[in-house]
N, C-alpha and C positions, 0 to 999 in steps of 0.2 A: 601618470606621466613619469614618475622615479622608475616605476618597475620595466616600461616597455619602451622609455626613449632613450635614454642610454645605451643598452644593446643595439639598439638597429642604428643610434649615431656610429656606435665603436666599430661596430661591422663593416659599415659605408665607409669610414674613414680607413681601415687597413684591409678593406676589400675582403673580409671573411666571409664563409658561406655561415648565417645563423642558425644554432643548435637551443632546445630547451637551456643546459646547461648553461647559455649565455647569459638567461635569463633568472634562473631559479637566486642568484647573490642581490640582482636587484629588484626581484620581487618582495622579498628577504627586508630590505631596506624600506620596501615600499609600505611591507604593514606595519613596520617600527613607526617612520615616519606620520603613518595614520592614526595608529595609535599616540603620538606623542602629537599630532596638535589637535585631539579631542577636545573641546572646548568648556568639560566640564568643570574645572576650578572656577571660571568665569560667572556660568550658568549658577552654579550653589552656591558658592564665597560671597560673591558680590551682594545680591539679595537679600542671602543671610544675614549680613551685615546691617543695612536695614534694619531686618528683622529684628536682630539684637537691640539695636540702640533702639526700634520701640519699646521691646521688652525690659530692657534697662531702664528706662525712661519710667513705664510704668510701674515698676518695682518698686520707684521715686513718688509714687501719685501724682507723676505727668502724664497723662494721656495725651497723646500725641495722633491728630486726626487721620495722617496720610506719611508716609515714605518721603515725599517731596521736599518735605515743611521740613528737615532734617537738612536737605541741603541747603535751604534757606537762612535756618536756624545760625549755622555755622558761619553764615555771613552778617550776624548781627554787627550794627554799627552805631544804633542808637537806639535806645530804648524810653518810650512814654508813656507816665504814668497817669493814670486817674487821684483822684484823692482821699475821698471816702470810702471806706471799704477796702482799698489797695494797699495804700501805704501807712493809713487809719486804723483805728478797731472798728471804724463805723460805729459805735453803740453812744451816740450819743446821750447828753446829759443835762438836764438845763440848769443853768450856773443864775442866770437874772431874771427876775421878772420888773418890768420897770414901766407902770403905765402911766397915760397923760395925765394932764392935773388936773381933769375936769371928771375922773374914772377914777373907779376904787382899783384894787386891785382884782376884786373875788368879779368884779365886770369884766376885766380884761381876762381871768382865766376862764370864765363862760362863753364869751364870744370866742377866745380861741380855741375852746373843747367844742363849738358847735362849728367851727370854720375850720379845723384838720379832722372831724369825722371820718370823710366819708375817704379821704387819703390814706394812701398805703408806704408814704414815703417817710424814708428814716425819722428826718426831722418833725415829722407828724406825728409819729407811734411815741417819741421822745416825750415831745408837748402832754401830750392823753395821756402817758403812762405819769409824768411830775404833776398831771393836774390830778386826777384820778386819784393820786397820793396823798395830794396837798388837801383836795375836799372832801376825800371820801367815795365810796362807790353809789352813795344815795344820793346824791348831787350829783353827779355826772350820769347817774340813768337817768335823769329829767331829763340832761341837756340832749341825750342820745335820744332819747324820744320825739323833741324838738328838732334835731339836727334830722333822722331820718324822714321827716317829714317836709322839709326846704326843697322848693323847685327852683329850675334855672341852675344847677350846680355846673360850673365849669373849672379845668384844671390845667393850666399853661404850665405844661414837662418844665423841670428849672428855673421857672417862675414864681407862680403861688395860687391861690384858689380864689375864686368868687362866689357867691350863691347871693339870693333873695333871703334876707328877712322881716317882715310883719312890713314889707314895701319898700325897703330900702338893701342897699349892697352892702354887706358883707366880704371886708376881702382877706385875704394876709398874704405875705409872701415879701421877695426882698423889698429895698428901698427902691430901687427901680420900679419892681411892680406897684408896689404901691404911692407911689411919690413922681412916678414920671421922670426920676432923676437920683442916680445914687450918690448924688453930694447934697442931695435937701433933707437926709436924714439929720435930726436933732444930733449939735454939736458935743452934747453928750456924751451920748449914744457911739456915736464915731468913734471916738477913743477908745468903746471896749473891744476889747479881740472876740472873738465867735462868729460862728453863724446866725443871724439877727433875722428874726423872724418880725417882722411888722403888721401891725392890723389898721385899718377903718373902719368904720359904721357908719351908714351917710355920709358917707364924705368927710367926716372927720377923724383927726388922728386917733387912735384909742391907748396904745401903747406897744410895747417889744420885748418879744421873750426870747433871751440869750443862748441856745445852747454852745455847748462845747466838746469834741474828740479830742481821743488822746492818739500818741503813734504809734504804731505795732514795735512791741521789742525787737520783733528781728529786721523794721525795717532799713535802719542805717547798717546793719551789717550786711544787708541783699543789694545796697546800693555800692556799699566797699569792695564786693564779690561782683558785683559785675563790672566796674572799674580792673579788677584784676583779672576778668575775663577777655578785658581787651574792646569793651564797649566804650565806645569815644564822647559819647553825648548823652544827657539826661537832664528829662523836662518832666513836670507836675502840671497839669494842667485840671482846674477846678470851676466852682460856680461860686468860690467863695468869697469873700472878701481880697483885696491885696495885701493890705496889712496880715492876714491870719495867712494864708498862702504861703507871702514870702518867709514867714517864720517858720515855718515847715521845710520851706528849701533851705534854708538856710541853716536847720539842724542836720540834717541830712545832707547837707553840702549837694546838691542838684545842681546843676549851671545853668537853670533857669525854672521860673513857675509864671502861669499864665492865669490870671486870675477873672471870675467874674463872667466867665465865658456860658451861655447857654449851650445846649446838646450839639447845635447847628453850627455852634462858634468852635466847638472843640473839635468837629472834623473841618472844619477850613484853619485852623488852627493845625493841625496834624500833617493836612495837605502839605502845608507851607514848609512845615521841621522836614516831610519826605525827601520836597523837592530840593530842597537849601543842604541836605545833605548828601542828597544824590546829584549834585552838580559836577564834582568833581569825578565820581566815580557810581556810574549805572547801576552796579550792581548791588551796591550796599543798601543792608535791608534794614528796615524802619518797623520794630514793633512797638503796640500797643500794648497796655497790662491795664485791666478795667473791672468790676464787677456787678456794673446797677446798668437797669433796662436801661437807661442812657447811653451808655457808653456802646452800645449795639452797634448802633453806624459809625463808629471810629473802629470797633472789632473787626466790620466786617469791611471796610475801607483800608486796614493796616496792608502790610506785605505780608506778616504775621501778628494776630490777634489773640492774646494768653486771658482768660477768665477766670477766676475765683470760682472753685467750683462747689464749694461749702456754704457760702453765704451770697454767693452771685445770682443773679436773677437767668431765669429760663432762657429768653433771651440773646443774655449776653454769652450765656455757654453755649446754646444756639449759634449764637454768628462766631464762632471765638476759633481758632486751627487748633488753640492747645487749649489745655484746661487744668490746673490746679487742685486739687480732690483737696488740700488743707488750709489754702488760702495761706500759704503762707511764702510769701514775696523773695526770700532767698531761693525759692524753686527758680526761680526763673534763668539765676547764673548756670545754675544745676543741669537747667535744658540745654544750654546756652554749649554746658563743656560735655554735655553729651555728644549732640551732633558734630562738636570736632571733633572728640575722641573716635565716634562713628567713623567721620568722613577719613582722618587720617588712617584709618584701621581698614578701610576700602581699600587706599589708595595705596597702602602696603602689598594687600592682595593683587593687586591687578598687577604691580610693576615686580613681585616676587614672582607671580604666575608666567607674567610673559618672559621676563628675565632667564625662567627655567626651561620653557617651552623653548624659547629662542635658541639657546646651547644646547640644548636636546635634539632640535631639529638640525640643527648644522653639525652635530657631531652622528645622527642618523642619517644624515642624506650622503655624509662620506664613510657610512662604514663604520665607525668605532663604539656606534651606540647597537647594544643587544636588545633584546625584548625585555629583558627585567628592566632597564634603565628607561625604555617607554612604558613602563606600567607605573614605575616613580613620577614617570615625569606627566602623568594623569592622575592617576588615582593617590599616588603619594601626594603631591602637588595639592590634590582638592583636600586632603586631609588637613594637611599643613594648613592651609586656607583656611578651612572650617572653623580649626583650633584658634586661630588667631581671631576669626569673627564671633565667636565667643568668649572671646577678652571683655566686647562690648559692656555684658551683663553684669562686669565688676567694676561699679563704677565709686571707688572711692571720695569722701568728700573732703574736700582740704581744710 
């Protein structure tokens, strides 16, 4: 259009007869013009960019599932956590042992080495490994021998276990599962802080093995760092007790903790933090930070879902967008000022790129731009570009 409408307007307008010559200044301009809005700065910058901040990201041991979750990343506005394993060491420890009065103790640690056998859950490996300690490994291969021979075994996720034995049930697990009510736990009992592990035998009470977690060192400094990444809300959401819960929030200063909740309660729990916070504004995104097969359907329910990827369950790295290779909960601000470093380092590129094209083309369509100044204004241009999208990969920490 530049090379062959101009001449035949100019002509028609002062009535000339048309010669090559008329045409060879605006053909001239035409492959300037061609050459300068080549759209590769666009094409490589952009993308690259991308690319960078996964690579950046990874360099971090954030692996980062997709491109997308970067632009999401950037829109964090609330972030939620799990409890054990996340913000915890997870490696529990049993602090009490404390059983009924009609039961020794060496009863109550037999019924509970034959009733968390055949579990795989923290608080199980905790109980077997302090009883295993406490009796020895020749008293606990009996009970193993016993235990692997119980039928009827059942296991309610965040609950607790059931089996048969020698004709009666066998249970443990909270005061809810076991009691039907988690205020009919022995007024005791209540008072101490932990995770409370309760048994039966027939129907009657047997007694409670207390454990206790500590908190990860870095986790009040990953909740300080994402406060100063500009994250608005933070909630803890557990199976624990409320008393033990809100002490956890409340060192870590969280602006809320939801306590006592099963698997199914902690995504309608979740549900609720999305919706309440995307009321005002659609777009703001709601992640999840989780590590036990539990937390699965809250990961794969989040808008983005971050997993433990050192001590997290298959699972949860499975359903999860991002993944943590160190487990260690300061990543997550890390991700956080990744993808805006990314996203602002994009959006350099596009309005430097267009900004240059723009003046290049209006200074080539009248004339003043030569061929060296459209080879800048592409090939220079996608340089420039490049160099900036690889800022991405130096991602200082503060």
């Amino acid at each position: 259009v530049l090379a062959l409408l101009p001449p035949l307007v100019l002509s028609a307008v002062h009535s000339s007869p048309l010669s090559w010559n008329a045409f060879v200044p605006w053909i001239s301009r035409g492959l300037v013009f061609l050459v300068i809005s080549c759209p590769c700065a666009f094409v490589i910058s952009v993308p690259l960019g991308y690319f960078g901040g996964l690579g950046g990201a990874a360099k971090k041991g954030i692996l980062i599932k997709g491109a997308d979750l970067i632009d999401s990343l950037a829109k964090t506005d609330s972030v939620v956590f799990d409890k054990t394993g996340t913000l915890t060491a997870g490696i529990l420890t049993v602090q009490h042992i404390l059983p009924a009065e009609q039961f020794s103790t060496e009863e109550l640690l037999e019924l509970a080495y034959i009733a968390e056998y055949h579990s795989g859950h923290p608080i199980a490996v905790a109980i077997k490994g302090a009883i295993q300690g406490q009796l020895g490994k020749e008293k606990t291969a009996v009970f193993e021998k016993e235990a692997a021979e119980l039928r009827q075994y059942t296991e309610k996720a965040g609950s607790g276990v059931k089996m048969l034995r020698n004709g009666q049930e066998l249970a443990a697990g909270s005061a809810l599962f076991i009691f039907g009510d988690a205020e009919k736990q022995p007024a005791s009992i209540a008072q101490i802080e932990g995770t409370k592990v309760f048994l039966s035998y027939g129907g009657r009470y047997v007694g409670c093995i207390i454990c206790s977690d500590s908190i990860k060192p870095q986790s009040a400094q990953a909740i300080r760092e994402l406060r100063g990444a500009g994250v608005g809300y933070l909630e803890m959401l557990t199976g624990d007790t409320k008393r033990t819960g809100e002490k956890i929030a409340a060192e870590l200063q969280l602006d809320r903790c939801s306590s006592e909740l099963l698997p199914h309660e902690k995504v309608a729990r979740f549900e609720a933090i999305s919706a309440e916070r995307k009321k005002a504004d659609a777009h703001k995104v709601c992640v999840f930070v989780g590590d036990g097969i539990n937390d699965a359907p809250v990961l794969s329910r989040a808008d983005i879902g971050i997993a433990m990827g050192a001590m997290g369950s298959d699972a949860a790295v499975e359903a999860a967008d991002i993944v943590l290779m160190d487990d260690d909960t300061r990543k997550v601000s890390e991700a956080i000022k990744i993808s805006k470093k990314c996203m602002r380092i994009v959006r350099q590129n596009i309005v430097f790129a267009i900004g240059v094209k723009v003046a290049c083309l209006i200074l080539g369509a009248v004339g003043l731009a030569n061929m060296w100044l459209a080879i800048f204004a592409d090939v220079g241009v996608l340089i420039l570009a490049v160099l900036n999208a690889i800022r991405i990969l130096v991602v200082p920490r503060d």
